[in-house]
N, C-alpha and C positions, 0 to 999 in steps of 0.2 A: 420552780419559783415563778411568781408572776410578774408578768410585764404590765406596770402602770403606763397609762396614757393621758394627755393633755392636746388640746390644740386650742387655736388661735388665727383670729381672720383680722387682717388690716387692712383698711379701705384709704386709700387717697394719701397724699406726701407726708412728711416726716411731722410737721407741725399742724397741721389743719385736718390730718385723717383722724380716724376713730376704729378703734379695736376692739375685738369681743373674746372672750376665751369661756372655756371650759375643763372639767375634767370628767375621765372615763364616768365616777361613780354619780357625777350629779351635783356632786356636793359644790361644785362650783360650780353655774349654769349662762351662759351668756353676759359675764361680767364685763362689764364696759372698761378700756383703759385709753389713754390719748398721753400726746405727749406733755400737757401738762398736767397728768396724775402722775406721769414718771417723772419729769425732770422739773418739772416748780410744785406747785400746793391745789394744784385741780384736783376734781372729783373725780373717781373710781380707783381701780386699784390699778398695780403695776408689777414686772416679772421681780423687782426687787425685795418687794414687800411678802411678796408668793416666797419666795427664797426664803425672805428671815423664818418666815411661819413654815416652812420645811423642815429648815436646820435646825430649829426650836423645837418642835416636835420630836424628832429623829433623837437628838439629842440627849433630853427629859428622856425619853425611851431609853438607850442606851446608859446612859447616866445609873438609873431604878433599876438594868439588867448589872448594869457592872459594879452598882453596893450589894445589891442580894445574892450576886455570886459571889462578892467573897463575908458573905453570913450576915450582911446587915437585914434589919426590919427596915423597908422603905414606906414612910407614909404618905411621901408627895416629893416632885419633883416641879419648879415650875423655873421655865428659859425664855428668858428676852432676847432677840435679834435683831442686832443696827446695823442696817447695810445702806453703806454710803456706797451713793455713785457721784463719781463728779467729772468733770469736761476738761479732755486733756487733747493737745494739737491734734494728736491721730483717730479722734473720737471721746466717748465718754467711755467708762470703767467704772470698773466693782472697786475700790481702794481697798475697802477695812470692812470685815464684820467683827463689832463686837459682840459676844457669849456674856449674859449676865445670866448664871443661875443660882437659884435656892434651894435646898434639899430639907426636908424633915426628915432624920435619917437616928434613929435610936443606938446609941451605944458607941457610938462613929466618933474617933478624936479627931480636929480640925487637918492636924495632917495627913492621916488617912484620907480625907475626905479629899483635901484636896489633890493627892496625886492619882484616885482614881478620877476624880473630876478631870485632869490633865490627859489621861492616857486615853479617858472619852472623846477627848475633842479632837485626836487621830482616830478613834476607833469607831467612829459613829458611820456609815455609811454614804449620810448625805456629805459631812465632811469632806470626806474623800470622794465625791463627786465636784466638791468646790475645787479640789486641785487638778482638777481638770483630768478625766478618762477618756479612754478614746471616743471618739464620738464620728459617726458616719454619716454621713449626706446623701440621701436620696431626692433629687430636683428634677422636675417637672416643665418644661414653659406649657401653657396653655392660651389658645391661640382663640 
């Protein structure tokens, strides 16, 4: 299976520096973030906003695999992602993502729908990357 890639360069202190990121395929190329695109109403984007559009994605995916596996016609699947961050003594945090989805989903009664929609939102990949997997640190100083 493949390994996706992302990185990110931060220039200068917490509040006055300026960041750029990318991902492996391109599709995200030197996008600018600062601290006030993440934590007030500034221009460009932020890792939070990257997230909701992750788990929305992933999701919508997951979601379309797990009505057609059990016999639905799926004609669209579409996920909103609200990820708050907010400023707590030890730092700031992720609080809450709300999952708001819609399905057009032919022959599907409301309650079907909604416990496989339920069983998607542990089953989805990126999900389970929010509850935290292991994760390992390889650090550098450069001098």
């Amino acid at each position: 299976m493949p390994v996706r890639k992302g990185n990110a360069e931060w220039n200068g202190d917490l509040k006055s520096g300026t960041g750029r990121l990318a991902t492996e395929s391109g599709a995200l190329k030197g996008m600018a973030y600062s601290f006030t695109s993440r934590f007030e109403e500034g221009t460009g984007t932020n890792p939070e906003e990257l997230i909701a559009a992750a788990h929305a994605a992933c999701f919508s995916m997951a979601l379309a695999a797990g009505l057609s596996g059990a016999g639905y016609k799926v004609a669209s699947v579409r996920t909103e992602d609200r990820v708050h961050i907010v400023a707590r003594e030890a730092g700031f945090v992720i609080s809450k993502i709300e999952v708001s989805t819609e399905a057009k989903v032919d022959g599907i009664d409301e309650a079907t729908f909604l416990k496989i929609a339920e069983e998607t939102k542990t089953g989805c990949p990126v999900s389970g990357a929010l509850k935290g997997p292991e994760m390992t640190l390889t650090a550098k100083l450069v001098h």
